[in-house]
N, C-alpha and C positions, 0 to 999 in steps of 0.2 A: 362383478361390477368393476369401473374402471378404478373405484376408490383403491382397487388390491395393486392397482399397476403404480399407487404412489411412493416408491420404493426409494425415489431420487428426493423426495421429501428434506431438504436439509435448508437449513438458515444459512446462506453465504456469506455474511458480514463479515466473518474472519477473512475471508480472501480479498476482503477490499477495504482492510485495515493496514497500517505499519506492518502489522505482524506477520503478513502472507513474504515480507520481506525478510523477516528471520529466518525463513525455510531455507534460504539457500546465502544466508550473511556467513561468513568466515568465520571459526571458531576460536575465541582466544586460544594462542599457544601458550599461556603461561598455567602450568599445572595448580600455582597459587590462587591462582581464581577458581579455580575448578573444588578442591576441597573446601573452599567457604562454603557452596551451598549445600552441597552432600552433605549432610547433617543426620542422616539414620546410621545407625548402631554398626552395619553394615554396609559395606562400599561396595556398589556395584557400578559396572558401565552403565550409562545415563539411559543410552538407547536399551540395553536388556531392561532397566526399571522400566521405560517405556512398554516395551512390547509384553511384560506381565502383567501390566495395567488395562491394558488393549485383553489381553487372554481374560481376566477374571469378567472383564465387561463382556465379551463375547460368551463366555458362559453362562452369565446371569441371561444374557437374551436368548438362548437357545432355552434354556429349563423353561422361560417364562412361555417362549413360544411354540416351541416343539412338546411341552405337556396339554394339559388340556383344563383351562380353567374357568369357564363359560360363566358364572355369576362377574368377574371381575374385570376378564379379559375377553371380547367381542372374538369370537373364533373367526367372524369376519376380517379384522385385522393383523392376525398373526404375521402374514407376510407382510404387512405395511412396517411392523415390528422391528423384524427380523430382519430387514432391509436396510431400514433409519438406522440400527445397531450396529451393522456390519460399517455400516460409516465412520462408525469413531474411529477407526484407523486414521483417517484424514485427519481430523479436528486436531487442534492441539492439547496433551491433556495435564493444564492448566489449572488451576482454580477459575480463574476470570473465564475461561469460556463455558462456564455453564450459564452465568447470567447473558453472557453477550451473543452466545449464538444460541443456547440452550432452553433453558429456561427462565426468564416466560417466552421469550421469543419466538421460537417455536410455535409453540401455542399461538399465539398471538397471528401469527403469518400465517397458520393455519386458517384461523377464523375470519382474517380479512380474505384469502380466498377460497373461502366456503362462501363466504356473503356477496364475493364478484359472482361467485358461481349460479347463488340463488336470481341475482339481479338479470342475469344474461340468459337462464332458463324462464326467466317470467318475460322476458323480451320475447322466447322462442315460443312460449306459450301462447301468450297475445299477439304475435305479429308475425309468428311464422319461421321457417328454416333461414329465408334469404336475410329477413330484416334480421334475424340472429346470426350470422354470417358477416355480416357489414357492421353492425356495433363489435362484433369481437375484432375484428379489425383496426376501429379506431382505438378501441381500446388497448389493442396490443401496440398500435402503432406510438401513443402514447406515453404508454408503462414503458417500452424499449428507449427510454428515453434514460430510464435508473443504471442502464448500465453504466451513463457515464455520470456516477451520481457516487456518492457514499454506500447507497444501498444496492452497487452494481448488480450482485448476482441476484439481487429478486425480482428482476423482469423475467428471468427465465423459470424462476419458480414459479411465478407467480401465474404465466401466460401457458407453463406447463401445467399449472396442478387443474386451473379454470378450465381448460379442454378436456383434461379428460374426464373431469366429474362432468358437463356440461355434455360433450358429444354422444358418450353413451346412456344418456339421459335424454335425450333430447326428445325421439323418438317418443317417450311415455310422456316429457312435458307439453308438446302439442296436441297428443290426442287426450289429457285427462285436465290440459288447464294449470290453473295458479294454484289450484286445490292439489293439486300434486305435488308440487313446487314447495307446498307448505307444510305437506305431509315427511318431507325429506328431514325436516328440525320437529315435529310435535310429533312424530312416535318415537316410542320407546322401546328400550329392553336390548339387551347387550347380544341375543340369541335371534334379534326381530333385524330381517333382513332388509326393509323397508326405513330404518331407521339409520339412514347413511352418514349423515352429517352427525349427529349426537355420535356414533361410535367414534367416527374417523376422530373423531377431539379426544374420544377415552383414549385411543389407540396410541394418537401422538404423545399423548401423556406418559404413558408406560414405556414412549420409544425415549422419551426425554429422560427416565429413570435408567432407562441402559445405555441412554450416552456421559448420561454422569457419573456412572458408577466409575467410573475410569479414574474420574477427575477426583472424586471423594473419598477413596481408598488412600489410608495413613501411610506415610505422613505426606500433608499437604503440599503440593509445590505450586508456587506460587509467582506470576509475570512481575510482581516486584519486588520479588528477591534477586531473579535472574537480570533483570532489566537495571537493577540499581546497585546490582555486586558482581556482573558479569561483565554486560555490555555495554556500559557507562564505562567502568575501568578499563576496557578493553578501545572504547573512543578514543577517549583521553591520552592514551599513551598512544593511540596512532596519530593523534595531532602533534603530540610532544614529539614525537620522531620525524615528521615533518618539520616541524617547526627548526629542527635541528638538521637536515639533510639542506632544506631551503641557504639556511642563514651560513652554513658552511661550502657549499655551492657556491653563493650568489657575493662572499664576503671581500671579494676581490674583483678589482675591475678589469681584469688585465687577461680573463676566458679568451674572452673571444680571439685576443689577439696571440694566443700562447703558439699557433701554429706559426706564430709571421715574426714574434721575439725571438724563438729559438730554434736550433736546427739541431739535427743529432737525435740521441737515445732519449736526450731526457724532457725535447718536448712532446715524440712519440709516448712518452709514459705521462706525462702530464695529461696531453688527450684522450688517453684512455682512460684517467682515473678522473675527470671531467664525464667523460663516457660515461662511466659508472656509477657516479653520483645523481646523476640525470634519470639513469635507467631508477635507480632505486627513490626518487624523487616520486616520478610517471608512477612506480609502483603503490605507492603510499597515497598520490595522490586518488588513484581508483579507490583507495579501503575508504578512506576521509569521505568522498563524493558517498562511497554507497552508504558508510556511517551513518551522510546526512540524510540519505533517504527514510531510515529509520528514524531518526532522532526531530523529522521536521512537524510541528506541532503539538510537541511532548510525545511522539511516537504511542508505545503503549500504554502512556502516563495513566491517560485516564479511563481504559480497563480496568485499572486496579481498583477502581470502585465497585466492581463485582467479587472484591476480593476482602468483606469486611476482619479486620483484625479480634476476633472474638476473643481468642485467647487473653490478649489483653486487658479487652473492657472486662470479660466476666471472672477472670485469675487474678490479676494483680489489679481490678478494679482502676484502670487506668482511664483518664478522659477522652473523648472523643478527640483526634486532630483529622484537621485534612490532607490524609498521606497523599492523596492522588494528586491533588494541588499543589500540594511541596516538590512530589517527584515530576509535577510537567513542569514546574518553575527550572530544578535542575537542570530536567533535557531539556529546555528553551535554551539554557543558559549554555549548555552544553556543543548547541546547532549551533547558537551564535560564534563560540569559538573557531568551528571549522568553517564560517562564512570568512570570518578572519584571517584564519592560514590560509585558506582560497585566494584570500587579496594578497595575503604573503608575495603571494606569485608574483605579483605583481608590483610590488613595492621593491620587492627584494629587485626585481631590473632596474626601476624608477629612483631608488634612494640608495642604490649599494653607497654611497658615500657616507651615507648615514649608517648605515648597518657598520661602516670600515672605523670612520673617524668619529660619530656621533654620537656613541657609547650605544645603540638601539640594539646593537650586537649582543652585549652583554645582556640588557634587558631580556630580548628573546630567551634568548639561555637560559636566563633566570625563570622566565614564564615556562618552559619546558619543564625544568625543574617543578616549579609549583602543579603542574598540571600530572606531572608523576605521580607526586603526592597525594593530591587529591585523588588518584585513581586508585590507590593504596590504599587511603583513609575508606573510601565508598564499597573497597573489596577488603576489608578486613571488619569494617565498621566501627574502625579506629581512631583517634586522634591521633595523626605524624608525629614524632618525637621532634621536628624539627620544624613545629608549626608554628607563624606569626602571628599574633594580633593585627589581623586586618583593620583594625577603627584605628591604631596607636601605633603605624609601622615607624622605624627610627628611618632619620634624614638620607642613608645611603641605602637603605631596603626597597622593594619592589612597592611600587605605589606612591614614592615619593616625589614631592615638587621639583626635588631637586633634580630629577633626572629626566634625559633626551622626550620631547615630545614623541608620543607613537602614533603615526597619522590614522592606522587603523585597526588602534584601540586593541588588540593583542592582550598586553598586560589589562588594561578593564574589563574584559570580556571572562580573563583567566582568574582574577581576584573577585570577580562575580563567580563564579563555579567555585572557588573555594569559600566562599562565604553559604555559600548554600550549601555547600557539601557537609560541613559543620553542623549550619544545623538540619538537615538530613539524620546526620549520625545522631544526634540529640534526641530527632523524634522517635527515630527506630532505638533507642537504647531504653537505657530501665527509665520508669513511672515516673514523672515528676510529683511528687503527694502536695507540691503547691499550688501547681493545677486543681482552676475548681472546674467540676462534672457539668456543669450546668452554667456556665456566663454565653457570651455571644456567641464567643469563638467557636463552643463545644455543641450550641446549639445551628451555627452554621453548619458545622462538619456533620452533622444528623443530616441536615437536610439534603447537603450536596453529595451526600452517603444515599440518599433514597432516590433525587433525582435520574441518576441513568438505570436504575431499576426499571421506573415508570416511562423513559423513554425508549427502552428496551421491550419493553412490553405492550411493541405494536405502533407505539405513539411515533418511534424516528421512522417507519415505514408509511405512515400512513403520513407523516409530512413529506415524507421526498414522493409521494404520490401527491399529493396536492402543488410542491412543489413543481412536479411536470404539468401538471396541468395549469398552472398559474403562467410558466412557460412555454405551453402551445398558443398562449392567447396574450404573448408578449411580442413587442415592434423589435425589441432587441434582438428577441429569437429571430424573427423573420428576416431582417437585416443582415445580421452575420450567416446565414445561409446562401441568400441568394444576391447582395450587393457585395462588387468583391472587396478584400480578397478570396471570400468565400470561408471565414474561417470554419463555421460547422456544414458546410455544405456534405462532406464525406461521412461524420455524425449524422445528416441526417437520411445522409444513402442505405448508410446504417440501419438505422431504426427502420425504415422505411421495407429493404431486403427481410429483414427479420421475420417483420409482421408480415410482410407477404408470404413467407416460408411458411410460416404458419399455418396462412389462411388458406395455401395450398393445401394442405393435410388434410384441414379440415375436409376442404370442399372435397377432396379424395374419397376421406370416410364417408362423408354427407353424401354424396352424389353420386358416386361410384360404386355399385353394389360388389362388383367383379373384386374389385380392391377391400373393401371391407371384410368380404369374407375369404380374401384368399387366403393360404393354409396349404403347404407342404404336406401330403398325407405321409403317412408313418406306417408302420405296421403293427403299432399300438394298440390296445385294446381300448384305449379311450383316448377319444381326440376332439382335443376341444381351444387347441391353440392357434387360432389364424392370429396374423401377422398387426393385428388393430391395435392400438394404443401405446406400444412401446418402439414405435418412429417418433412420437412426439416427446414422451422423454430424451432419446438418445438428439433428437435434433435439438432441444433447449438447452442439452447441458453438453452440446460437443461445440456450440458455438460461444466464442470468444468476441471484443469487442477487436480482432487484427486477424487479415487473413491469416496468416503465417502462424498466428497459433490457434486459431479453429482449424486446421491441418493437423497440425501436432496435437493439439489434443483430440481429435477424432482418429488420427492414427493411433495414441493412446487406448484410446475407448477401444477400437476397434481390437488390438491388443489384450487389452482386460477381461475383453467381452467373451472372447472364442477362446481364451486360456482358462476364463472361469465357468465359461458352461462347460469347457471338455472335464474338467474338475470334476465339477458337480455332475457331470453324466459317471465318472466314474463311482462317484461317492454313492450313487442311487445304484448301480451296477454293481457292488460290493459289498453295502453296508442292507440294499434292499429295503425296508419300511422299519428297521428299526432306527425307534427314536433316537436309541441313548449313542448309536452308529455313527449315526448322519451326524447329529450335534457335536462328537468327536473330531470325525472327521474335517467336520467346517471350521472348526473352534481350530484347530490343528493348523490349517495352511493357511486359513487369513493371519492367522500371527503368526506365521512362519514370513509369507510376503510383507506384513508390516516390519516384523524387523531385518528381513532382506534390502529392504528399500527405506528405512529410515535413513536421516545423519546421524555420523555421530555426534557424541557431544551434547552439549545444551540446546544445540537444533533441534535434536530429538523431539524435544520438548513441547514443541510448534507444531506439530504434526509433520506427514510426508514429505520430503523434499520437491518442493514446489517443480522440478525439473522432468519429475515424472510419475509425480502423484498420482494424475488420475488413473493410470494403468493401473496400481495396485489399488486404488478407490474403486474402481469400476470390475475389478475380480471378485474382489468382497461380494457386492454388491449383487451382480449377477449371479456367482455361486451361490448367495445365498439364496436368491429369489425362484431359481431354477429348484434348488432343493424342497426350499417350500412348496411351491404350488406341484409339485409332484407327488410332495407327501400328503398333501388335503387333497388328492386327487383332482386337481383342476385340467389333469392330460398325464399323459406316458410320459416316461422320460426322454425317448425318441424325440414324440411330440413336441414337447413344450423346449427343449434345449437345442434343438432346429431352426423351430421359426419364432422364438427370442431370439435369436444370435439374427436373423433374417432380418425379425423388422429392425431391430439397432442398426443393420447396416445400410439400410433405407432410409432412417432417419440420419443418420453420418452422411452418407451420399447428399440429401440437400443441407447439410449445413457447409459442408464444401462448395455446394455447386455454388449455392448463392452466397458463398463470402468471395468467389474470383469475379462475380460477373460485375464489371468494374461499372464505375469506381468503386476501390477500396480501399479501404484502411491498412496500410502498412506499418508495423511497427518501426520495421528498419529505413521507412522515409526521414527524410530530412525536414519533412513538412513542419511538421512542429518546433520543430529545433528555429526553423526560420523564423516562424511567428514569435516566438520566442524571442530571438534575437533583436529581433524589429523595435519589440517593446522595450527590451534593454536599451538599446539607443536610441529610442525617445527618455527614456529617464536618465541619459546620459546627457543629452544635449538640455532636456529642462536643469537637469545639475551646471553645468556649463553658463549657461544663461543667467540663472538666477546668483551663482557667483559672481559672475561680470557684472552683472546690472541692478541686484537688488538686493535689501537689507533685511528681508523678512528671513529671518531665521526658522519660523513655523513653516512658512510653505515646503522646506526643507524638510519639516520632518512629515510634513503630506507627503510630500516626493517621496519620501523614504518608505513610509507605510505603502503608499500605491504600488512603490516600483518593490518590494519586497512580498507583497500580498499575491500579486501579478506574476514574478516570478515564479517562486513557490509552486501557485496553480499550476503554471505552465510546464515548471521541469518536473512535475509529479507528473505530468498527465503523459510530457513524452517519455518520460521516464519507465510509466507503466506499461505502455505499447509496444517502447524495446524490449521489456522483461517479458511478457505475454508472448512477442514470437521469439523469443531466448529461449524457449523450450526445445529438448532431441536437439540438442546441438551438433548431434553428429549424422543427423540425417542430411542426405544429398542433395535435397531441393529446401528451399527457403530456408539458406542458411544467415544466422545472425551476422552482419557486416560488422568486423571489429573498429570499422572511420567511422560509422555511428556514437557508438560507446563513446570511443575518442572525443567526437561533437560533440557529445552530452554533458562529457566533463569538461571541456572549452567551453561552452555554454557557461557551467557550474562555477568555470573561475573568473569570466566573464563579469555574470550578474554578483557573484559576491565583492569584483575590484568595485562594481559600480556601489552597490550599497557601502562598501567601506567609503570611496571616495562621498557618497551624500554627507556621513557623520563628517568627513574631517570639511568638507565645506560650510555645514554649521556649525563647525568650530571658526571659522575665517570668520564667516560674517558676524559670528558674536562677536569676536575678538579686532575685529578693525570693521566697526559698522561703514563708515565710510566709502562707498567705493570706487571714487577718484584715485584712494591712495591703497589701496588692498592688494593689486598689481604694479607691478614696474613696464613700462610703454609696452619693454620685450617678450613679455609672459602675457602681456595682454594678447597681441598679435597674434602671438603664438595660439591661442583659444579662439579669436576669431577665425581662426585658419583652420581653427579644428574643425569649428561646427559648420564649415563654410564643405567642408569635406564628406563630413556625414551626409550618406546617401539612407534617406530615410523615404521611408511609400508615407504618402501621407493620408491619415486618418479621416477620412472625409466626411464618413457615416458614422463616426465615434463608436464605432463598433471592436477596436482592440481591447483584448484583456487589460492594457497598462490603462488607458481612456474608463473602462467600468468600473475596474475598483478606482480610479481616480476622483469620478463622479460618485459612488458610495461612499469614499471620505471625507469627501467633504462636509463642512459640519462639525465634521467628531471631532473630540480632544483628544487628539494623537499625545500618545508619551511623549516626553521630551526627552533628545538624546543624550544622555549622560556625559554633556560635557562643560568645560568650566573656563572661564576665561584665562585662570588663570595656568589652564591646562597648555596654551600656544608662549611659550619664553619668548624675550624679545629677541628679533630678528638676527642683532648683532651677537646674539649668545648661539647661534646654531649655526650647524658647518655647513647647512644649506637652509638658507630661508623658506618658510611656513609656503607663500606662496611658490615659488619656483619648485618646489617638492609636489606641490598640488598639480601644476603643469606638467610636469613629467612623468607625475601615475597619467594625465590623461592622455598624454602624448603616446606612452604605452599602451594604453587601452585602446587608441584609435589605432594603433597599429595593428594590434592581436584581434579586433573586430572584423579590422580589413584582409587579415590572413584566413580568421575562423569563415567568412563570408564566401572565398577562394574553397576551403575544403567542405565545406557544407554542400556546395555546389558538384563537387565530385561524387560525393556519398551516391550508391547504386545499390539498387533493392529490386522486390522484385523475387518470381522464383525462380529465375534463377541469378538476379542478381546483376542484372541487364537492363533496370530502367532508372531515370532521372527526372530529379525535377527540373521545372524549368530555370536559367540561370535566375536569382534574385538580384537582389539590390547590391552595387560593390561602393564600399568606402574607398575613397582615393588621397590619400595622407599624399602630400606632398614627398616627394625625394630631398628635400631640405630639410626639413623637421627629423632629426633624428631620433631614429627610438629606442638609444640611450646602448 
């Protein structure tokens, strides 16, 4: 039956988490971080503990599946097993990914499609091949909707797993009825071949027991011990190195003109030690940008609620806290830092006066320093010998009144991450016995302890399905489609190609007898392999949501696929029908390929390296499946390792064809970058405006939530598109464009000068409500001239990202931005007044928008590299307005 072809059977949610992002994040260089977590008796390289984690699990699933245990285990399932098994090479082997991909999950995704499957056979039953043909359709059309969802990869599980229980059922559900249909869930018996659905749930169940064996084997590691003693420490100091590059760089005004002051040896050496400082600026500035991509929304904070602390509640009878909510407070606090040094960039052109003569210099320094610390304190799980009382700091210390206003909040941002860092180390250190087990606090922390259990188990899947369907039958959806600027119109070509891709197959298998049963003859003594059902795996899991990486990863696939049947042809060809052979042998080279293709390091950790995972996913996989179904005699090994490898490349064949036939989704477009930018300067010019003109300090922090909500969305999303076709970077066609990247992190510094500049504008307004007198004539001008410049598309149909969450905030009670009146000195005490300092970050930002607008427009994509969007919109900043 087709239930045995469910071999690609996996929960995706890791891959469309933060954490698909640690596969290929940079490994701390400092060997001090690395001995924190090593904590067994015995030091090994991270990646070998890896790969004998991967071995013992690969072992436990061959005994279970290649013996023979028919009361327990469904002999019908063995290869579903054995397949699901071979996968934990991929996963990462975590604690937290048993609950988050694992179990219940699993299960869970299982049963919602087993229950599409019944609904779409009882359609076929009552109404026939065509009317079951055209619902699967809409429904796939649909579901392709999750890829660009939280729950991305289970449009392709889900529309895969539905076809193939469905298609090769189909046939007995119209000629026997609903009565058959029902018969699939009410027989029983693990041996009764009629009982499809009731096995395939024992089956997954046992595949979930050998994907967590990995994970459960002593001693435990765990996403927040690395996350809060690895990759937090290892943030932090690449801020503090920035922060330190920036303010040493930028602390002199007299750059730009060093070529025109001096002549001779020593302004050629002065420009090249300007040179160098830039280049290693550029360089840090990539680490920071990709930091933030992991660290935006607590990153893997809140994972770690699959990671309960047992040891503690039931050894040292300790009370429940909320580790995961203390550790996403951190990374929140942690993101906001580097939105901060982002604005760096920006300040540091706009106020060098301030950085020179304003003492801000030293400030910074000083936050570098503290932010050292903290990184120290979080990789040791220490208190700093050299740490202040943050509620009680004295008059010349970091935090105090007495010192230069910071317009975008650096030292706040930095003495927020060390106040939590503290108490971090608090909650992770020994028992408090004053803590009571039982008050609100502990009984909060139970609950929000059980919450992502239960929405892991089926309930976030089955929302972000209701979710699409609440948005096929939304005005907004339809709007951003087809009114320009067309923001999902290529999303929904997307969707659209997919399910047609699909419904192609189907109607192949359904309607094409020639094609259902074709079949490479062999010279096999048993042949029982035609080419049906495993195009439809290999097409749902070769296709990506960007051309350029459903390329790469079907070249992958195709890779994995003909390296792991040649394998497995050999392993049947030498080891012949013995059990304990085969199970050697497989057990032998999938860990051999898993640890050829790990990272090192604490990447390890995360599973495969995102850059070419799925080759060594898709070896596993196939070798094992090919092994199996040869050794339950489902065909020869000729047979069956022929036309497997065949239909996979029929199904790779239409996941390529129909991701070129345009429109399509490029990651390496500029497309998104634009819309992106568009939104920024709408929250640029509403910032602009509402300083000129208005007193309300809240709408400010609207602005701020919207245009920060907005962002976010937006640089994840283009963020993910360039990462997806960043895969085979060294392959010859659809190569990743590095003025992309570049754009991305222009972008990145872009929206974080804007969001700094929102806080220090609701600092002005608190601090001079008035605004007659909040400006000087000149600085006024100078903003009318700005916004007079801004070339913005205007929002017609209210259909931009900035514009929805704008309208979603409204209402709410936005935080207030942590600032104080008494935070702005008077005028006459600073070496550049509050307002003119605010003019000149915008003056800057109008410039760097009008330059970024100019290279976004060059950006060329494409396979080869050869197409362009159309020019967009250019800001034109006056040639008088200098930018500084």
């Amino acid at each position: 039956m087709a239930l045995m072809m469910g071999g690609a059977k996996l929960n995706p949610l890791l891959h469309n988490t933060p954490t698909s992002s640690y596969a290929h994040h940079s490994t701390p260089t400092s060997s001090s971080y690395a001995h924190h977590h090593n904590n067994s008796m015995i030091s090994i390289p991270e990646h070998l503990e890896v790969s004998i984690r991967i071995c013992l699990s690969l072992i436990l699933t061959y005994v279970l599946t290649l013996g023979s245990y028919p009361i327990v285990i469904p002999p019908s399932q063995s290869v579903l097993i054995a397949s699901i098994g071979a996968f934990t090479i991929v996963l990462p082997t975590l604690m937290f990914s048993i609950g988050a991909a694992v179990f219940p999950g699993m299960i869970m995704t299982a049963c919602i499609a087993l229950i599409i499957s019944t609904i779409l056979l009882a359609v076929a039953a009552t109404g026939g091949t065509s009317v079951y043909i055209f619902v699967y359709f809409l429904f796939a059309l649909i579901l392709s909707g999750l890829r660009f969802s939280k729950e991305g990869g289970s449009a392709a599980l889900l529309l895969m797993f539905t076809a193939l229980n469905t298609v090769s059922l189909l046939a007995a559900a119209e000629q026997e009825g609903l009565s058959f249909v029902a018969s699939l869930w009410t027989e029983k018996g693990t041996t009764n071949p009629y009982a499809a659905f009731r096995n395939t749930l024992i089956g997954i169940c046992w595949a979930c027991l050998c994907t967590s064996f990995a994970r459960l084997i002593p001693p435990a590691r765990t996403a927040r011990s690395l996350h809060s003693r690895m990759l937090l420490p290892k943030v932090l100091k690449d801020i503090a190195t920035f922060i330190r590059l920036t303010v040493a760089y930028h602390m002199r005004d007299d750059i730009e003109d060093a070529s025109s002051s001096e002549d001779g040896e020593n302004a050629a050496e002065e420009i090249a030690d300007d040179d160098k400082k830039m280049e290693n600026i550029d360089d840090v500035t990539v680490k920071i940008i990709q930091d933030g991509s992991i660290t935006i929304g607590g990153g893997v904070a809140a994972l770690t609620s699959f990671e309960p602390r047992i040891t503690r509640l039931l050894c040292h009878c300790g009370p429940p806290i909320d580790s995961p909510a203390m550790l996403n407070d951190l990374t929140n606090a942690v993101n906001e830092c580097i939105f901060a040094a982002l604005a760096l960039r920006s300040f540091s052109k706009a106020g060098f006066k301030e950085l020179e003569n304003g003492g801000l210099k030293e400030v910074y320094e000083e936050t570098a320093k503290l932010l050292d610390r903290c990184a120290d304190e979080l990789a040791s799980m220490k208190q700093s010998s050299a740490e202040t009382d943050v509620g009680d700091t004295p008059s010349n210390s970091l935090g105090s009144p007495d010192l230069p206003f910071d317009p975008i909040m650096v030292q706040k941002c930095a003495l927020k991450v060390k106040k939590l860092t503290s108490e971090w180390n608090v909650a992770m250190g020994p028992v408090d016995p004053s803590k009571r087990h039982f008050d609100n606090g502990a009984r909060n922390a139970i609950v929000k302890s059980i919450l992502p259990w239960i929405y892991g188990a089926g309930i976030g899947l089955l929302a972000a399905i209701i979710g699409c369907l609440r948005k096929a039958f939304s005005r907004t959806t339809w709007k951003r489609i087809f009114l320009p600027p067309y923001y999902d119109l290529l999303k929904f070509v997307w969707c659209l190609k997919f399910a047609v891709g699909f419904t192609i197959l189907i109607c192949m298998q359904v309607y094409w007898p020639a094609f259902a049963n074709l079949e490479v003859k062999t010279n096999d003594d048993i042949v029982n392999a035609n080419v049906a059902g495993w195009f439809l795996i290999a097409y749902a899991f070769g296709t990506t949501q960007t051309t350029e990486g459903t390329w790469k990863k079907s070249i992958l696939r195709i890779l994995g696929t003909t390296v792991g049947g040649f394998s497995a042809w050999l392993a049947l060809t030498v080891c012949g029908d013995n059990a304990i052979g085969l199970g050697i042998w497989m057990t032998f080279f999938n860990t051999l390929v898993a640890y050829l293709f790990l990272p090192k390091g604490f990447r390890s950790r995360f599973g495969l390296d995102k850059d070419t995972a799925w080759g060594p996913g898709y070896f596993a996989m196939t070798h094992t499946l090919i092994v199996m179904e040869v050794h339950y005699q489902y065909g020869g090994k000729n047979d069956i390792t022929l036309n497997r490898i065949l239909s996979n490349l029929m199904g790779i064949c239409m996941a390529m064809l129909m991701s070129i036939i345009p429109p399509g989704v490029y990651g390496n477009s500029p497309r998104e970058a634009k819309f992106l930018l568009e939104d920024q300067k709408r929250a640029f010019r509403d910032c602009m405006k509402l300083v000129l003109e208005g007193s309300d300090s809240e709408k400010l922090n609207h602005f701020h939530a919207s245009a920060k909500s907005s962002f976010l969305a937006g640089f994840m999303e283009a963020n993910n598109d360039f990462n997806d076709a960043n895969q085979l970077q060294r392959l010859c066609i659809l190569k990743p464009n590095p003025e992309m990247k570049m754009g991305l992190n222009s972008v990145a510094i872009v929206g974080s000068s804007i969001l700094s500049l929102l806080r220090f504008g609701a600092i002005l307004v608190e601090s001079e409500p008035c605004v007659n007198t909040r400006f000087n004539e000149e600085d006024r001008q100078i903003l009318h001239t700005l916004l007079e410049s801004l070339d913005i598309e205007e929002d017609v149909h209210n259909t931009s990202r900035y514009d929805m969450h704008h309208r979603e905030g409204q209402g709410k009670n936005h935080e207030r931005l942590d600032v104080h009146r008494s935070d702005l000195l008077n005028a006459t005490e600073r070496v550049v007044p509050a307002h003119t300092t605010f003019t000149h970050l915008c003056i800057f930002i109008s410039h760097y928008i009008m330059n970024h607008e100019i290279k976004l427009d060059e950006v060329e994509y494409g396979f080869m590299n050869n197409q362009k969007t159309p020019q967009g919109r250019r800001t034109k900043v006056p040639a008088a307005i200098d930018p500084l």
